[in-house]
C-alpha positions as CSV (number, residue, x, y, z in Angstrom):
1,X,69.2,-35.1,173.5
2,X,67.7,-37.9,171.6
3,X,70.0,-38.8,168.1
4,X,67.8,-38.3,165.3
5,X,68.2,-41.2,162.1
6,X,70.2,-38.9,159.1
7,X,67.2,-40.7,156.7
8,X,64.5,-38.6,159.0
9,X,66.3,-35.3,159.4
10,X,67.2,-35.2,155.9
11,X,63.7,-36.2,154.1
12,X,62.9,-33.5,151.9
13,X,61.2,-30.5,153.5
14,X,60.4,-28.4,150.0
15,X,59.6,-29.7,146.2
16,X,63.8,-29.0,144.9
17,X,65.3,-31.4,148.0
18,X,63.7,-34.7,145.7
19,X,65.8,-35.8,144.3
20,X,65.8,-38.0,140.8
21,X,62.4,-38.0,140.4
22,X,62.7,-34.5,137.8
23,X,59.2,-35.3,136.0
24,X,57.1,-35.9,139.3
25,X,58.3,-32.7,140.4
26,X,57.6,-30.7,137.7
27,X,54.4,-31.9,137.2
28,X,52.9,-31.7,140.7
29,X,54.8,-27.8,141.1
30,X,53.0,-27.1,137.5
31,X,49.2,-28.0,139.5
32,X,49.5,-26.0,142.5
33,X,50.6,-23.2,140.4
34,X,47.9,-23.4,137.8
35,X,45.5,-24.5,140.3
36,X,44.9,-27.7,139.0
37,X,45.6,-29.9,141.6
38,X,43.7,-33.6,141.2
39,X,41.9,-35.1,144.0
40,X,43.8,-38.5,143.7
41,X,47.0,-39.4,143.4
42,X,49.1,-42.5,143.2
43,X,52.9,-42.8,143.5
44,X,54.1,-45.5,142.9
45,X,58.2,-47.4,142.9
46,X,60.9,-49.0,144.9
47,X,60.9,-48.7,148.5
48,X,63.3,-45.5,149.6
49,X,62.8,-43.8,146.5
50,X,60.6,-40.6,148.4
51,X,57.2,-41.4,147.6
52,X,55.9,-40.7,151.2
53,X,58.4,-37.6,151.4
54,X,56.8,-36.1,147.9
55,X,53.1,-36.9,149.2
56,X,54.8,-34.4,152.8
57,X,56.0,-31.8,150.5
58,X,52.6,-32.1,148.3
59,X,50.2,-31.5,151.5
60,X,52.8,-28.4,152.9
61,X,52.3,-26.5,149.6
62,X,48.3,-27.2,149.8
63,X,48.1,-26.2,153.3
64,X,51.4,-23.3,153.7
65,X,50.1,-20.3,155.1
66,X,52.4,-18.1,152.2
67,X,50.4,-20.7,149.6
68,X,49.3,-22.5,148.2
69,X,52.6,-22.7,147.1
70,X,55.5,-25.3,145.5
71,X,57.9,-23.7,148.0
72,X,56.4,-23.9,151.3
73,X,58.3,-22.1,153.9
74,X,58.6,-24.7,156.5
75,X,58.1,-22.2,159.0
76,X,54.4,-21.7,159.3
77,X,52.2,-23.4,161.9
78,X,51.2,-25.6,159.0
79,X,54.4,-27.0,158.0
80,X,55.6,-27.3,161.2
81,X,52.8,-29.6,162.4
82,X,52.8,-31.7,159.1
83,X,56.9,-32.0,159.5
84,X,56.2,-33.1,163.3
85,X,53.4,-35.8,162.3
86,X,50.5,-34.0,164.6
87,X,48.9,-32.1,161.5
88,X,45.2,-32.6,162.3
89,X,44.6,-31.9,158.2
90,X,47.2,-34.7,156.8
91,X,46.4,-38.0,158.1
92,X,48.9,-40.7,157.4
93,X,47.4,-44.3,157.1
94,X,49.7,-47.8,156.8
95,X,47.5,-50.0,154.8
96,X,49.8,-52.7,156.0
97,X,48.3,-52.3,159.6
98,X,44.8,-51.2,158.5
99,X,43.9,-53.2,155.8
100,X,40.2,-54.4,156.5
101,X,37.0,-52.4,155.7
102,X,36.1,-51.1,159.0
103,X,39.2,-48.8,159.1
104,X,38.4,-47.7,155.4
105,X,34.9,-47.1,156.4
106,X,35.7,-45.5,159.7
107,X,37.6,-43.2,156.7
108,X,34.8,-42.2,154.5
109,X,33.3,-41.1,158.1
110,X,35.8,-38.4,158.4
111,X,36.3,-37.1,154.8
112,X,33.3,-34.9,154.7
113,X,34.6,-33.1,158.0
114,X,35.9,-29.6,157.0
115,X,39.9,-29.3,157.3
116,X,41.0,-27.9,161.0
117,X,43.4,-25.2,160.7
118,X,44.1,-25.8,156.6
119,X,42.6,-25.7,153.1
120,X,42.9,-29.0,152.3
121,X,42.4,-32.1,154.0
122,X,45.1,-34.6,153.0
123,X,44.8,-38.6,153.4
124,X,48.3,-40.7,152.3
125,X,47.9,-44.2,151.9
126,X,51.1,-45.7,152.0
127,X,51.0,-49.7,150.8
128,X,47.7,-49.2,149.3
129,X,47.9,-52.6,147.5
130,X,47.7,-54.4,151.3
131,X,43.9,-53.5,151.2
132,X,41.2,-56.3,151.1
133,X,38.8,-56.3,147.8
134,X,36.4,-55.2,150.5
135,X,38.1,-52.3,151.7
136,X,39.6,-51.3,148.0
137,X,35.8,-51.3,146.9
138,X,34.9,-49.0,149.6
139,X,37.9,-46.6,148.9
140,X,36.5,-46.6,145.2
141,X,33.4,-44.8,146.2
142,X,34.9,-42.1,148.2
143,X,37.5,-41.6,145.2
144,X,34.8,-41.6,142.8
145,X,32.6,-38.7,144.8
146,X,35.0,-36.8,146.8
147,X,34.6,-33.5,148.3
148,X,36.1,-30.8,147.2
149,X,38.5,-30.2,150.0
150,X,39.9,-33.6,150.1
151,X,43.4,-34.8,148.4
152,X,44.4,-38.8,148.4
153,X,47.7,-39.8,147.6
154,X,48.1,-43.3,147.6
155,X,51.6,-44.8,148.2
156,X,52.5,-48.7,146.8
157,X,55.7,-50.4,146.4
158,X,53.8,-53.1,143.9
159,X,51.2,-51.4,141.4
160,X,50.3,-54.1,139.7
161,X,48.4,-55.7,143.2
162,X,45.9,-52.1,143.1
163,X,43.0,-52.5,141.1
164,X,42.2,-50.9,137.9
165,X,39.5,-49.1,138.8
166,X,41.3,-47.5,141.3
167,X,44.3,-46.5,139.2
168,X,41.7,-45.1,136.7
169,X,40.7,-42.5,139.0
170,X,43.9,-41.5,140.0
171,X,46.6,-39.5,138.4
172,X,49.7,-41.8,138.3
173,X,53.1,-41.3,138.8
174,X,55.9,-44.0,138.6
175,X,59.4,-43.4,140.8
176,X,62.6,-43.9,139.4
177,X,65.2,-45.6,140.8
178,X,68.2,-43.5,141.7
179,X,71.4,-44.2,139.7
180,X,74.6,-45.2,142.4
181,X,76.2,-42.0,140.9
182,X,73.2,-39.8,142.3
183,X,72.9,-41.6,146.1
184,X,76.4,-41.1,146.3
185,X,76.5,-37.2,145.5
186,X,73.2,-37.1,148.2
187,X,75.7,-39.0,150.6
188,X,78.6,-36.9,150.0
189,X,76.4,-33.5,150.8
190,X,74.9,-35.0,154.0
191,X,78.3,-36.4,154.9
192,X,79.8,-33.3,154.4
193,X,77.0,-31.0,156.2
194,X,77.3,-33.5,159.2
195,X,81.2,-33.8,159.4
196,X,81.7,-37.4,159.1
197,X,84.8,-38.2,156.9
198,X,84.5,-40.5,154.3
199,X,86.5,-42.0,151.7
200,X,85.3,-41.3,147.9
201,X,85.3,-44.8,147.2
202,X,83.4,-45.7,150.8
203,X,80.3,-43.9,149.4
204,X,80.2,-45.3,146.2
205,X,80.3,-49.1,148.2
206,X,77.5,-47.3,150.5
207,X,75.7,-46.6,147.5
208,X,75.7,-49.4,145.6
209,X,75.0,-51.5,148.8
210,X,71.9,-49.0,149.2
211,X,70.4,-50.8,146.0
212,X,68.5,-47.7,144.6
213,X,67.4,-46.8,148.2
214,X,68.0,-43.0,149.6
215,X,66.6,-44.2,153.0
216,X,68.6,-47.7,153.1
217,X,71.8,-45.5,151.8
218,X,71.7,-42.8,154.8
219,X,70.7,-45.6,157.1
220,X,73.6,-47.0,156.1
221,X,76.0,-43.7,156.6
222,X,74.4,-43.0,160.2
223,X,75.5,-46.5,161.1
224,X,78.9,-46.2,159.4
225,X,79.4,-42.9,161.5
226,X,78.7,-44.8,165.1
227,X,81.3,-47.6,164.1
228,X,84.2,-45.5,162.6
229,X,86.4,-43.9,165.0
230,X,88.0,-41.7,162.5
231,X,87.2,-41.4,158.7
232,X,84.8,-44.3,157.2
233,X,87.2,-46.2,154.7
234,X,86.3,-48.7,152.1
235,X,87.6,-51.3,154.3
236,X,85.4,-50.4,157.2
237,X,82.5,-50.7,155.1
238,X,83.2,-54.3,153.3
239,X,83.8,-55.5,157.0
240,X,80.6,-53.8,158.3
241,X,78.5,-55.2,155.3
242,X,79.8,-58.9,155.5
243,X,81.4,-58.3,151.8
244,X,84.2,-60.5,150.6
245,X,86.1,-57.7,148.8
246,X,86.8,-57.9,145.1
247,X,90.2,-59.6,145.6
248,X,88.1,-62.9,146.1
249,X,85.6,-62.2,143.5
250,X,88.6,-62.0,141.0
251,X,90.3,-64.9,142.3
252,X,86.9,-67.3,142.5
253,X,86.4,-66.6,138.5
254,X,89.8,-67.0,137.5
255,X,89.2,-70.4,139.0
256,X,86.5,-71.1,137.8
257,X,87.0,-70.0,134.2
258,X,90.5,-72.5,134.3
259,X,88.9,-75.8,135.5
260,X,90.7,-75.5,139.1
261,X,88.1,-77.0,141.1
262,X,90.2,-77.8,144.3
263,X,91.2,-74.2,144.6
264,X,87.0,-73.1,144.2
265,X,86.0,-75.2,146.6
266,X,89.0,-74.3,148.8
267,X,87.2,-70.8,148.6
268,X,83.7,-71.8,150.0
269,X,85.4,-73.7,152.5
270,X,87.6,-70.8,153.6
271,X,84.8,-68.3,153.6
272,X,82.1,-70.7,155.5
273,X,84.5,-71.3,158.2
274,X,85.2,-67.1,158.6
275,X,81.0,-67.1,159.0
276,X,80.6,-65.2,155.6
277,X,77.0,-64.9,154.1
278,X,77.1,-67.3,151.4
279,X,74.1,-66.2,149.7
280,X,75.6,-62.9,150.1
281,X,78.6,-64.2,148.5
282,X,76.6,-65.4,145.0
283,X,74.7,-62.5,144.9
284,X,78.4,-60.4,144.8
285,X,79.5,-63.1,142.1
286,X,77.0,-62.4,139.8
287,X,77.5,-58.4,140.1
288,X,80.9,-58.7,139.6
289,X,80.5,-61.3,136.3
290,X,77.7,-58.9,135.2
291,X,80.1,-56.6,135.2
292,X,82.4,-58.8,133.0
293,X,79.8,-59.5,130.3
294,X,79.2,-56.0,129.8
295,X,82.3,-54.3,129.9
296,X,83.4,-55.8,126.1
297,X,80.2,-54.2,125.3
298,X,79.2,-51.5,126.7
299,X,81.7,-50.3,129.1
300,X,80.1,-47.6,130.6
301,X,77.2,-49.2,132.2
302,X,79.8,-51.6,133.6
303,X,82.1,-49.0,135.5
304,X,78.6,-47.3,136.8
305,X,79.0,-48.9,140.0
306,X,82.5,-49.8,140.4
307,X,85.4,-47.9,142.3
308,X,88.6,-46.7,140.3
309,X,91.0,-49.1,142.3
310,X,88.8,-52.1,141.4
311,X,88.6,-51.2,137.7
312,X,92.1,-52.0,136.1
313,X,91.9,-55.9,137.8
314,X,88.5,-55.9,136.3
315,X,88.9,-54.9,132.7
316,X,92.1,-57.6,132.6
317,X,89.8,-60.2,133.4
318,X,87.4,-59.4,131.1
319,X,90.1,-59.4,128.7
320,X,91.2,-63.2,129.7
321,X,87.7,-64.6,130.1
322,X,85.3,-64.4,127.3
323,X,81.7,-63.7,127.3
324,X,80.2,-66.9,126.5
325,X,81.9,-68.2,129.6
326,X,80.9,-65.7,131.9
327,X,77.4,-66.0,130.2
328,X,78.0,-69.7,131.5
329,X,79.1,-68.7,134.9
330,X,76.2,-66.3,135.6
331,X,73.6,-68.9,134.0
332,X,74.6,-71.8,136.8
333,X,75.4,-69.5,139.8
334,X,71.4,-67.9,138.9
335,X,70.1,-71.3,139.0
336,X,72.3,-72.1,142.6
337,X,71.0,-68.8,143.8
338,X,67.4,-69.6,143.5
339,X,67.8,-73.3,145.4
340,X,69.2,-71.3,148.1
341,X,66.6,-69.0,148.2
342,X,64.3,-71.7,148.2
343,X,65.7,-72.8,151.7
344,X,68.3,-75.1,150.0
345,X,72.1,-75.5,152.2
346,X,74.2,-72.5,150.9
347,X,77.4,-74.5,150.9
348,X,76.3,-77.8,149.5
349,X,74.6,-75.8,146.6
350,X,77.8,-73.7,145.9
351,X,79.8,-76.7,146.1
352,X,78.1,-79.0,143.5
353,X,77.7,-75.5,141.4
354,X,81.2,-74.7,141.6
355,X,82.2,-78.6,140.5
356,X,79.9,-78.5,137.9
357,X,81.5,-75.8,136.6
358,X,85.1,-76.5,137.0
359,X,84.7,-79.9,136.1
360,X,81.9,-79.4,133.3
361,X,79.2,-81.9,134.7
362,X,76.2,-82.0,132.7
363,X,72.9,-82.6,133.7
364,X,70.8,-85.0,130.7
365,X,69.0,-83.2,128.5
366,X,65.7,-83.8,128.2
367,X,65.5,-83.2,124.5
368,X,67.9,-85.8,124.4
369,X,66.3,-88.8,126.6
370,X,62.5,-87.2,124.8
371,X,64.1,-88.4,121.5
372,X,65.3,-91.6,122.8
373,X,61.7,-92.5,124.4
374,X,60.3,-91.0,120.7
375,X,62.6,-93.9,119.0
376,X,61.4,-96.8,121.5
377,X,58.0,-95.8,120.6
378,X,58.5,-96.2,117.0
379,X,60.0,-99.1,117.3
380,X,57.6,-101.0,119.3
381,X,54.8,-99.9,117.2
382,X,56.6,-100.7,114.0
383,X,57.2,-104.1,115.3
384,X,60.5,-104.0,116.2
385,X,62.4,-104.6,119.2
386,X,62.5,-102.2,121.5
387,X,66.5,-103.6,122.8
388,X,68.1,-106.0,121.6
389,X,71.6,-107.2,122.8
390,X,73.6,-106.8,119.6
391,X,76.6,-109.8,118.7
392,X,78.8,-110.9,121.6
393,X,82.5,-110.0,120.6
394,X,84.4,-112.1,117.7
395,X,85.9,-114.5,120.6
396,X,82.0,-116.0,121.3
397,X,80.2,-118.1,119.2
398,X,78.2,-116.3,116.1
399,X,75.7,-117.5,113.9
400,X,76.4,-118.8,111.0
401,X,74.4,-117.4,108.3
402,X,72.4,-119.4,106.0
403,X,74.1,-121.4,103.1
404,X,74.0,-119.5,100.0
405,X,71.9,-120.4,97.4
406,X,73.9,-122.6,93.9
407,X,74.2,-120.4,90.9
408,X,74.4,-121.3,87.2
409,X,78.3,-122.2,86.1
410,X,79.4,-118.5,84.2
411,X,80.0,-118.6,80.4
412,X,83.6,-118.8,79.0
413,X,83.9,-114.9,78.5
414,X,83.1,-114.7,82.4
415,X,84.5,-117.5,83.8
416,X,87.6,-116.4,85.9
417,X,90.9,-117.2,86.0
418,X,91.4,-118.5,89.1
419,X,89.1,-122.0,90.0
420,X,85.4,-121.2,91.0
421,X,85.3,-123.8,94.3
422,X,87.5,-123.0,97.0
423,X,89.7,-125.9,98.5
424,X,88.6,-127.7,101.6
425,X,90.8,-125.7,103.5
426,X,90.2,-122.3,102.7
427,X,88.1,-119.9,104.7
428,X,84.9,-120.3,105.3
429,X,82.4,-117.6,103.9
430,X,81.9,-114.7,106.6
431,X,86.1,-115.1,106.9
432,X,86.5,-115.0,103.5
433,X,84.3,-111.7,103.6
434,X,86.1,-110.2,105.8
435,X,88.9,-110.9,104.9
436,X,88.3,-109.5,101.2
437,X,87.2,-106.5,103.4
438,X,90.6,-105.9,105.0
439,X,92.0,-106.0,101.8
440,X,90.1,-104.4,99.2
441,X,89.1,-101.0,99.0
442,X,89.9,-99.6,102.5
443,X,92.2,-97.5,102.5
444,X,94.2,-99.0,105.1
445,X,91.1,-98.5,107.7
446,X,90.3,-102.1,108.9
447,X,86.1,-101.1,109.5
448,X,85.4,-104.7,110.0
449,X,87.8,-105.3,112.2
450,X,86.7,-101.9,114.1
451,X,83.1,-102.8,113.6
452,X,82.6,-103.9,117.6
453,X,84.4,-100.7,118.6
454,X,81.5,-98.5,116.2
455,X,79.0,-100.6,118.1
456,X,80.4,-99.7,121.5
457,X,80.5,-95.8,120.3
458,X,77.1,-95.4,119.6
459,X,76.4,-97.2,123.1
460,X,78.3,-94.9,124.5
461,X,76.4,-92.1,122.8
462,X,73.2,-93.4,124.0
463,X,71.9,-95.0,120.7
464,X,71.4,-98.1,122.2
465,X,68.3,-99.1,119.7
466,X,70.8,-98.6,116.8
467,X,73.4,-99.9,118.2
468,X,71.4,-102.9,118.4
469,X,70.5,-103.0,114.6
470,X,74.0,-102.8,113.7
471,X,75.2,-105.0,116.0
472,X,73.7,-108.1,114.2
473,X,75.4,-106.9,110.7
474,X,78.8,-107.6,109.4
475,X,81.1,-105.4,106.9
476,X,81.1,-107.3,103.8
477,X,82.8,-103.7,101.8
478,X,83.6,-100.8,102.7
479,X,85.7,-98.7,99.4
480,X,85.5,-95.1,101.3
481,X,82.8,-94.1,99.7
482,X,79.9,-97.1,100.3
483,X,79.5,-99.4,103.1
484,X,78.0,-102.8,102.5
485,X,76.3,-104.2,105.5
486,X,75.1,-108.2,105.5
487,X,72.6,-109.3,108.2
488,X,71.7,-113.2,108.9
489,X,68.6,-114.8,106.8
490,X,67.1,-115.2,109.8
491,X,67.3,-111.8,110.7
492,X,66.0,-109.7,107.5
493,X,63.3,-107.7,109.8
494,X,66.9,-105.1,110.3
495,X,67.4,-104.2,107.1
496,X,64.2,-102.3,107.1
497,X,65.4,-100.3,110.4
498,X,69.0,-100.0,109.3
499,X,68.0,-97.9,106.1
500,X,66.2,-96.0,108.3
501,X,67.7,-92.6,108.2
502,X,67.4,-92.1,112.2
503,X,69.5,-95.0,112.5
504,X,72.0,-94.3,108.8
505,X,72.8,-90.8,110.1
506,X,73.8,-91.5,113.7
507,X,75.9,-94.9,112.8
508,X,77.3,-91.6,109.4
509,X,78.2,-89.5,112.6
510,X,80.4,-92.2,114.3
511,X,81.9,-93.6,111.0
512,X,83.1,-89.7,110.3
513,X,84.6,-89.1,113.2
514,X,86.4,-92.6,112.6
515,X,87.2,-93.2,109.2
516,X,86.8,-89.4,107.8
517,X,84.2,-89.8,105.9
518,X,80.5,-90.7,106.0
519,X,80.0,-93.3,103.1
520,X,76.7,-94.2,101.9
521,X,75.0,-97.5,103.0
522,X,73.5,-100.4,101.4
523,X,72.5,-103.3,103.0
524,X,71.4,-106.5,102.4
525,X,70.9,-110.2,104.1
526,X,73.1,-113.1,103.7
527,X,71.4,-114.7,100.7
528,X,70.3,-111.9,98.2
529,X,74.0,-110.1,96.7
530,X,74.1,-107.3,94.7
531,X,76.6,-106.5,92.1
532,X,78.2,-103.7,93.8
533,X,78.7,-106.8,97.2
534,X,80.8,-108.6,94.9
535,X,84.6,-108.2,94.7
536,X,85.9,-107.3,91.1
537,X,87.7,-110.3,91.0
538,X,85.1,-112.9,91.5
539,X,81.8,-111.6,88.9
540,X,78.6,-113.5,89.8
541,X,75.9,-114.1,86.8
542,X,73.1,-111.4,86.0
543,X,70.6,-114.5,86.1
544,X,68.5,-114.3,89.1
545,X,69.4,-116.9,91.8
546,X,67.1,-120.1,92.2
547,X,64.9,-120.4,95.6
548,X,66.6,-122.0,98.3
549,X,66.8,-125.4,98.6
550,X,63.5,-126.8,100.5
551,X,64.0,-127.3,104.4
552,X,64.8,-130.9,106.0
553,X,64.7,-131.9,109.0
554,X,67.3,-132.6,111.5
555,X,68.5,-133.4,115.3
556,X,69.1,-130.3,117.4
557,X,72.7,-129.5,117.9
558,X,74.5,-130.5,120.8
559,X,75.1,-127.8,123.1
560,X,78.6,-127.1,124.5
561,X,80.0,-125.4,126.8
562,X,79.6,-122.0,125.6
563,X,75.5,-122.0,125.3
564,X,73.7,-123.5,122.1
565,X,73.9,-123.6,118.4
566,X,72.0,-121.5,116.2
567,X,69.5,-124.1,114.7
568,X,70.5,-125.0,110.9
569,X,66.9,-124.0,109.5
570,X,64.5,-121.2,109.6
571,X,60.5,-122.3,109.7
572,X,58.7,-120.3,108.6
573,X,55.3,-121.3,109.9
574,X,54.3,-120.1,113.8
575,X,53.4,-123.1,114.9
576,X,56.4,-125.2,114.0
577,X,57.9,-123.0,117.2
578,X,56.0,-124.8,119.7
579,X,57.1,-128.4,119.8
580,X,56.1,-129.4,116.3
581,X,58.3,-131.8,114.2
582,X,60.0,-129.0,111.9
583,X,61.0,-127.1,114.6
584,X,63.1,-130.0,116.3
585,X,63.1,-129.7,120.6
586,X,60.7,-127.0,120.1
587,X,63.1,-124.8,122.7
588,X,63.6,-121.3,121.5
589,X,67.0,-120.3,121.8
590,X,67.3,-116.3,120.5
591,X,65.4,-113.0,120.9
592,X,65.1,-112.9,117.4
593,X,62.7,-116.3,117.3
594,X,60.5,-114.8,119.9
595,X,60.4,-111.7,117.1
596,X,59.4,-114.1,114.6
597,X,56.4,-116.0,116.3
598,X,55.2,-113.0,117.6
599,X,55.4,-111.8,114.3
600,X,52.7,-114.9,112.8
601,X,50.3,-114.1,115.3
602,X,47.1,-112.0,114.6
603,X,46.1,-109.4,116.9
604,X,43.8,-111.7,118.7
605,X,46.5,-114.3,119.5
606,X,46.0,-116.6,116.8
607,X,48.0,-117.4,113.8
608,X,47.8,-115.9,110.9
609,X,47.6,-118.7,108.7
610,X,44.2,-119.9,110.8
């Protein structure tokens, strides 16, 4: 005799064997005993979840020769012929198969025929949404005018793909997914009423594996029952499924969570070469870290699905692991999930998943590299350079910044005591500066000596248009609480972008990480010296300095070995650039000269001054 599939002898035969759909049953028992029965109907939910079996059960009340009834005897000619699939009064149509509008037409043929041996003539549409617009337009006539002996259910897995005016004419009813605590009771009575033995725990794995499924679930038990010899154990079932067991779950987040990325990758290595589903593998990852993230929370929702022997290992986990790292785990195995999906290599997208992870690799953010591209912007439009390669470290060359300006001799009261003209052999003035700068007012934190290793922090940060405004400044004072910033005469265009407070609060990050503190900036170029820029032992008058001596000319420096000299005067003019006496050779010889004849251009190419 031919083995029937448990999921066919056990579909539901009267309205009480459905089971989890409680509101669907009352309501359609309610109609046939009332007499109000509707001439559409359309079930709709997960696969497995008995919306064919109800639409059965629905057409053997209608058409029970005790009825109609909501407890048809099963016994009747009726019954029998609707159980057996040769009921000449329920036809049974895949709209999978028969999709076009010839079959739907070659349908609204046959509904006006009288029922054969029945009452009622019931058609079941199962995966109604499959239909063309064509043949979903011709089904809305025949639902809008049916006879009156004539009963559609419609069947569909995806609801949202039927049209609206076809769910408007229906009465709808929305399946529930069964809970893994209700498929396994089901299991265990069918188990039991067909003597298989099976472990308690077995048939909560079955269940859960069924994914909300009563006809995947006994599918799964009938094939269990041909591969166990004796009882079905939990073991049995983990090696029929492909599982990896929650031994290696708990191992591959403890892992994971403690930066031990050898030992991770030793995992997907081990379980590629025993021909484990890999996919399979992240999809029982992220139910078992699911399970993780809610257990602090809400622990019963957690321990739905999970066996008593697996639940003390997983509630000390979730005690060692915290949420915002699982959150972290889930988030990147989701994403590694979806490349596979997308036809991706399984264990070259866990590997560089798990190594990101372990070894927190981090993509660039794009908020990040949009602000950097916002900055560039600004900068070009302002004028500005867009890079600029900031001072080459103290051993190179610098340039020397202009010669200050001569200032009136101070009165008696001011006059200091030590002499006003330093000797011949003292330090010339940027030394002197920093010099005073080491000594005065820090603290013991030697900023200008530090000054190239700020520069290289924000470069490493990414700030490479800052860095390359501060790059061209030196420290002149720094008392914990203000820093004074100098740039060259020849440079003044940066004092602009340095008080800019995109460029003061990143340089105010660095400096607090560094010194402890984020002091307030002034700045200033070589020539023009505030009050608060000089050190207390050397006052300067309140009179305002005298304009710098006028320009003369002279022969270009020699150039060593080491590149060229700065040249020893500014001109002002654009055209003294290109080979005109005051500018000498006429060879430019910085990026900040190709600034400054840009800058005396009009937008037309000519100079301003013409």
């Amino acid at each position: 005799m031919q083995h029937a599939s448990l999921y066919r002898k056990w579909r539901p035969r009267r309205m009480d064997q459905v089971v989890g759909q409680e509101p669907v049953i009352r309501t359609l028992r309610r109609a046939i005993e009332t007499g109000r029965v509707a001439h559409a109907y359309l079930f709709s939910g997960p696969r497995g979840t008995g919306k064919t079996s109800t639409a059965k059960v629905l057409a053997m009340g209608l058409n029970c020769a005790e009825g109609p009834t909501a407890e048809p005897d099963g016994t009747c000619d009726s019954c029998r012929a609707i159980v057996n699939n040769s009921s000449l009064d329920v036809v049974e149509m895949d709209a999978a198969s028969n999709r076009g509008i010839d079959e739907i037409r070659d349908l609204r043929d046959r509904v006006n025929l009288a029922p054969v041996a029945g009452r009622t003539k019931v058609y079941i549409i199962d995966e109604v949404h499959m239909l063309t617009t064509e043949a979903f337009n011709a089904l809305l006539k025949m639902l809008e005018e049916p006879p009156e002996h004539v009963v559609f259910v419609l069947a569909t897995t995806e609801k949202h793909k039927v049209l609206p005016t076809i769910i408007s004419r229906c009465q709808s009813f929305d399946f529930r997914r069964p809970s893994i605590e209700t498929l396994a009771t089901k299991l265990g009575e069918i188990s039991k009423a067909e003597g298989i033995a099976v472990e308690p725990e077995a048939l909560t794995v079955i269940a859960r594996e069924g994914r909300g499924s009563f006809r995947d679930a006994e599918g799964l038990l009938d094939q269990l029952s041909s591969f166990a010899e004796g009882e079905i154990t939990t073991v049995m079932v983990r090696e029929l499924l492909g599982s990896v067991g929650p031994e290696v779950l708990l191992e591959t987040t403890h892992a994971l969570h403690e930066r031990r990325a050898a030992d991770a990758l030793r995992i997907v290595d081990r379980l590629s070469n025993e021909g484990r589903d890999l996919g399979q593998f992240v999809g029982e990852l992220l139910s078992h870290l699911r399970n993780l993230m809610l257990l602090p929370h809400a622990p019963e929702v957690a321990l739905a699905g999970v066996g008593a022997e697996e639940r003390a290992p997983l509630e000390e986990q979730a005690n060692a692991v915290p949420t915002a790292e699982v959150v972290r785990l889930v988030e990147a195995l989701g994403d590694s999930l979806g490349r596979v999906r997308r036809g991706g290599d399984p264990k070259l997208e866990l590997e560089l998943t798990f190594l990101k992870l372990s070894r927190d690799y981090t993509e660039p953010s794009v908020e990040n590299l949009m602000a950097r591209l916002e900055q560039l912007e600004k900068a070009a439009a302002n004028g500005g350079p867009a890079a600029h390669a900031p001072h080459p470290p103290a051993s190179a060359p610098s340039r020397p910044a202009a010669a200050p300006a001569e200032r009136p001799s101070p009165t008696a009261e001011e006059a200091p005591e030590a002499p006003t003209a330093p000797a011949p052999e003292e330090p010339g003035p940027e030394e002197a500066a920093s010099q005073e700068a080491r000594e005065d007012g820090l603290g013991g934190v030697d900023l200008a000596g530090q000054w190239a290793d700020v520069i290289g922090e924000l470069k490493r940060r990414k700030q490479a248009l800052t860095a390359a405004v501060f790059g061209e400044a030196r420290v002149e004072g720094f008392d914990g609480a203000v820093l004074t910033l100098a740039f060259p005469d020849d440079q003044d265009f940066y004092v602009g972008m340095a008080k800019d407070r995109k460029h003061a609060d990143v340089l105010g990050d660095v400096l607090e990480e560094r010194v402890g503190s984020r002091p307030r900036l002034e700045v200033r170029t070589g020539g023009e010296v505030s009050e608060t820029d000089s050190p207390p032992e050397r006052p300067i008058s309140r009179d305002p300095a005298p304009a710098p001596p006028p320009l003369q000319e002279e022969p270009p420096a020699p150039m060593d070995e080491g590149g060229f000299d700065e040249p020893e005067a500014r001109v002002d003019a654009p055209g003294a650039r290109f080979g005109s006496p005051e500018a000498g050779d006429g060879t430019i010889r910085s990026e900040a000269e190709v600034f400054e004849i840009m800058r005396g251009f009009g937008p037309f190419g000519q100079s301003e001054g013409n």
